[in-house]
TORROMI-277333 format. One line per field, with one value per residue (C-alpha): residue number from 1; x, y, z. Coordinates in steps of 0.5 Angstrom, whole numbers. Layout:
TORROMI-277333
k <- NUM/...
u <- X/...
v <- Y/...
w <- Z/...
end
This chain:
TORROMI-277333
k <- 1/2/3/4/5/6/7/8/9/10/11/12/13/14/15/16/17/18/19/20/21/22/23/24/25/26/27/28/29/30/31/32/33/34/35/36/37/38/39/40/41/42/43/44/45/46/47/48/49/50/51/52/53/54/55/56/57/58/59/60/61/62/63/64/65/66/67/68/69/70/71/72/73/74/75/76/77/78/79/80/81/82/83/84/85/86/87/88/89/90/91/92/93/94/95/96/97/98/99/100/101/102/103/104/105/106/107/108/109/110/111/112/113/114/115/116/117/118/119/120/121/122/123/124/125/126/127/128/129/130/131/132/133/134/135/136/137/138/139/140/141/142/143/144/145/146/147/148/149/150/151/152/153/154/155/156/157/158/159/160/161/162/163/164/165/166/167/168/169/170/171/172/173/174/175/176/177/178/179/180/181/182/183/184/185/186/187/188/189/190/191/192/193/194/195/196/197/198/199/200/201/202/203/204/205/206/207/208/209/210/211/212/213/214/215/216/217/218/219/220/221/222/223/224/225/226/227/228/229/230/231/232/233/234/235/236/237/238/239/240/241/242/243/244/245/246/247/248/249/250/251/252/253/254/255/256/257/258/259/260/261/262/263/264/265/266/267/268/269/270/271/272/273/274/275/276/277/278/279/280/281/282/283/284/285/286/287/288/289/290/291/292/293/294/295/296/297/298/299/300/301/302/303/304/305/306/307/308/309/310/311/312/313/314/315/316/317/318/319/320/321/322/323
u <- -14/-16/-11/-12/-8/-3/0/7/10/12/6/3/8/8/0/1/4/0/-4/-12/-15/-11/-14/-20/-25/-26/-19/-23/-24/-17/-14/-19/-17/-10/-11/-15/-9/-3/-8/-8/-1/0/-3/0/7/4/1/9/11/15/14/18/16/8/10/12/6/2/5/4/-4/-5/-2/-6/-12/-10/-13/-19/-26/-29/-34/-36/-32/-25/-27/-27/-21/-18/-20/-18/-10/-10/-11/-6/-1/-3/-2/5/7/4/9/15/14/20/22/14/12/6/5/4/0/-5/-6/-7/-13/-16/-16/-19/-24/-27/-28/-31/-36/-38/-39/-44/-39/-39/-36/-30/-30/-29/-24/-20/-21/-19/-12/-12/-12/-7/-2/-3/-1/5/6/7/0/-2/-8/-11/-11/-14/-20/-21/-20/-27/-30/-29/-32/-39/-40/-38/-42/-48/-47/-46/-39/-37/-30/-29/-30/-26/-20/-22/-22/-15/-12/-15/-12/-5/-5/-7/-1/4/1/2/-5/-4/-10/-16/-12/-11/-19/-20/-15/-17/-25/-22/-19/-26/-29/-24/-25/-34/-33/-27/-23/-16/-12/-15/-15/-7/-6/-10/-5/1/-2/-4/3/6/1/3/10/10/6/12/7/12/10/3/7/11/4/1/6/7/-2/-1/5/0/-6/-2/0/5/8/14/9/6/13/17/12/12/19/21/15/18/25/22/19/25/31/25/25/33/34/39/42/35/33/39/37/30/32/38/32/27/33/35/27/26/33/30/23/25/20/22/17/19/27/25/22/29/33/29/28/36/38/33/35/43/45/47/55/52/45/50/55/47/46/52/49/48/40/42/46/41/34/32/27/21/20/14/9/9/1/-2/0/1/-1/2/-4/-4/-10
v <- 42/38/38/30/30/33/27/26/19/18/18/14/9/8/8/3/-1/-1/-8/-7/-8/-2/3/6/6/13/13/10/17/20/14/14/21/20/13/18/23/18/15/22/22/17/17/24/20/15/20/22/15/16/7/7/13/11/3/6/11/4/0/5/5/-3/-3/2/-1/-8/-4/-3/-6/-8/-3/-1/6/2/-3/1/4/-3/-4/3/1/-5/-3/2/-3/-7/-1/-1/-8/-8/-1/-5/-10/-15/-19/-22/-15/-17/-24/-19/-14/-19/-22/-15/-13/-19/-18/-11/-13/-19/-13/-7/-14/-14/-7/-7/-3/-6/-1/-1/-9/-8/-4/-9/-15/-11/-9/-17/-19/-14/-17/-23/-20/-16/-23/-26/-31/-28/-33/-32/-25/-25/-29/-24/-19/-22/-22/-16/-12/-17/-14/-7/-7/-10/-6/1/2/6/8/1/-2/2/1/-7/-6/-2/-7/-14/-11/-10/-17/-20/-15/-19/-26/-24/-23/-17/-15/-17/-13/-7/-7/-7/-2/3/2/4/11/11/10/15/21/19/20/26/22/26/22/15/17/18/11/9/12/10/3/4/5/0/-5/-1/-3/-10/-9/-5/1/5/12/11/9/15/19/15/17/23/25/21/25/31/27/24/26/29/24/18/13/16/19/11/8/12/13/6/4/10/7/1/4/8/2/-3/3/4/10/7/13/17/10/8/16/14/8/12/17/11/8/15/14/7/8/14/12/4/2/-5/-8/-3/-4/-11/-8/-3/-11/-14/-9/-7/-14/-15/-9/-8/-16/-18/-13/-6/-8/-9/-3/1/-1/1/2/-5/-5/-10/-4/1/-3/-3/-9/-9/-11/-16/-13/-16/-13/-17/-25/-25/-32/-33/-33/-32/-35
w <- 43/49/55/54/47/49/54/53/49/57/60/55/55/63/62/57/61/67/68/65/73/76/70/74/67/69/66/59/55/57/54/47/46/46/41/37/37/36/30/28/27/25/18/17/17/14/8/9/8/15/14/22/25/23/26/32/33/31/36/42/41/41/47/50/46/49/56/54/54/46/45/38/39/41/35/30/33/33/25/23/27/23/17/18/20/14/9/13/12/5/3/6/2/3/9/11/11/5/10/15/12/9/15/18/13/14/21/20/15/21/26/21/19/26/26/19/16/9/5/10/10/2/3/7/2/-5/0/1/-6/-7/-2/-6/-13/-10/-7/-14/-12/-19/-22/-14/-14/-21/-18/-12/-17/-21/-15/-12/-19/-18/-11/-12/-18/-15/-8/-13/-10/-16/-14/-11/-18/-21/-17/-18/-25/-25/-22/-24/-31/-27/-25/-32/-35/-31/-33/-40/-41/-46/-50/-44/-39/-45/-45/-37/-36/-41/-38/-31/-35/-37/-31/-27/-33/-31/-24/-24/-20/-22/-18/-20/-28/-26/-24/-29/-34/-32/-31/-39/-40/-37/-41/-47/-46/-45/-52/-56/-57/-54/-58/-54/-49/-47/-48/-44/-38/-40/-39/-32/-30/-29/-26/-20/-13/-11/-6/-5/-7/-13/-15/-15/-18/-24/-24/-25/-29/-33/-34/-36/-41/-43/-43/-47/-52/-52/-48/-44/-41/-39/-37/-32/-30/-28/-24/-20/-18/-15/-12/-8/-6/-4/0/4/5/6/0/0/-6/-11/-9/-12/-18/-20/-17/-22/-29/-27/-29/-34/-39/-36/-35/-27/-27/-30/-25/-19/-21/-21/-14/-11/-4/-1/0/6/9/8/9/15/16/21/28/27/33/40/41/35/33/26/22/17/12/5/2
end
């Protein structure tokens, strides 16, 4: 490995520091090879859903990217550090992280457009509606939903297609819009099985499951979840996500017990991973199935002792945009 990368977090905070006139611009490639190792590390940890330490990491590169001068290269480091932030503050959740997020993708998409990277840009702005969904902005992701399958379809962005299908019908289920979100969740399974994605039919799957519950069909339901299971990665994410639309599916068709089970288990892994949106989640279907007491009695661990909220990063503004 290049001595480059191997620069101590010392040094790299005193370089960061240091006004941008008194950096000679021979200093330019030592300083992009260490922000490309410290990127590096930080999607490991964000892979890992290490949300803190990936933030930390993110916010030692904007200060050293805020040195140097906008070519291409350093652009596109810019956008790809946006993005991750982004995916930092979308993962937190609550506490104005998603406000933050879409504000950090929309920022990425600017600077990938000025690049010509179409692909990334789409990226970006499926990531923005799904801000707005998780924000509960419902009828306004629906119709970014809509248009991202027109220009995914037109431009030939299979996967993007897919994942906007999938996720339209994940909005159109929590609007109550059962049966239109039944039939476009079923096209992304079918999509997902087409283009061999494993991963994407997983989610597909569990989503199918979610939309099966609300419905009743439990039966399928459980089918469903259980297909899912063997498709889905291996990661807190994957595995939270799962759990709680699990539980809900098992309180929904009366299995109390394993229900209330599941949820211990999500919680165990929001606490953990700091996974504040889907701490609502188990808030939320805790007090729907189990009344306000037994919910509380379940989330004995205050979250407000246990969550640990975001410092707003001093190197990039946040606006607060949402639409």
């Amino acid at each position: 490995m290049d001595d480059s990368r191997l620069l101590s977090s010392k040094l790299l905070n005193e370089l960061a520091e240091l006004p941008s006139k008194l950096i000679s611009s021979n200093a330019d490639p030592l300083i992009i090879s260490s922000i490309e190792y410290l990127l590096f590390r930080a999607k490991l940890q964000n892979e890992i859903a290490n949300l803190l330490e990936t933030k930390e990491l993110l916010d030692k590169i904007t200060k050293l990217l805020l040195i140097l001068p906008d070519q291409d290269h350093v652009i596109m480091l810019k956008a790809d550090t946006l993005f991750l932030l982004g995916s930092v503050y979308r993962d937190k959740g609550i506490l104005g992280g998603l406000e933050g997020a879409f504000t950090f993708f929309k920022k990425a998409s600017e600077f990938y457009k000025s690049l010509g990277e179409k692909i990334l840009q789409n990226k970006c702005e499926l990531m923005m509606s799904v801000c707005l969904e998780m924000s509960g902005i419902l009828e306004a992701a629906a119709k970014r939903y809509d248009k991202h399958i027109e220009v995914s379809d037109s431009k030939h962005l299979y996967l993007d297609y897919l994942r906007a299908t999938l996720w339209l019908g994940t909005t159109l289920t929590k609007l109550n819009h059962l049966q239109k979100a039944d039939k476009l969740i079923r096209e992304a399974c079918n999509k997902a099985f087409d283009f061999d994605s494993h991963i994407d039919r997983g989610i597909a799957l569990q989503k199918l499951g979610l939309v099966l519950t609300k419905q009743g069909k439990f039966d399928e339901a459980f089918r469903s979840f259980e297909e899912a299971f063997d498709l889905l990665e291996d990661t807190p994410l994957q595995r939270i996500r799962f759990l709680i639309g699990f539980a809900d599916l098992e309180l929904s068709s009366g299995n109390i017990e394993s229900g209330i089970s599941s949820l211990r288990d999500a919680l165990s892994i929001a606490l953990d991973k700091q996974f504040g949106h889907q701490l609502m989640s188990i808030r939320s279907i805790s007090k729907k199935h189990l009344g306000k007491d037994k919910a509380h009695d379940l989330l004995h661990n205050d979250f407000n002792r246990k969550f640990i909220p975001l410092k707003p990063s001093n190197n990039i503004k946040q606006k607060n945009e949402t639409k």
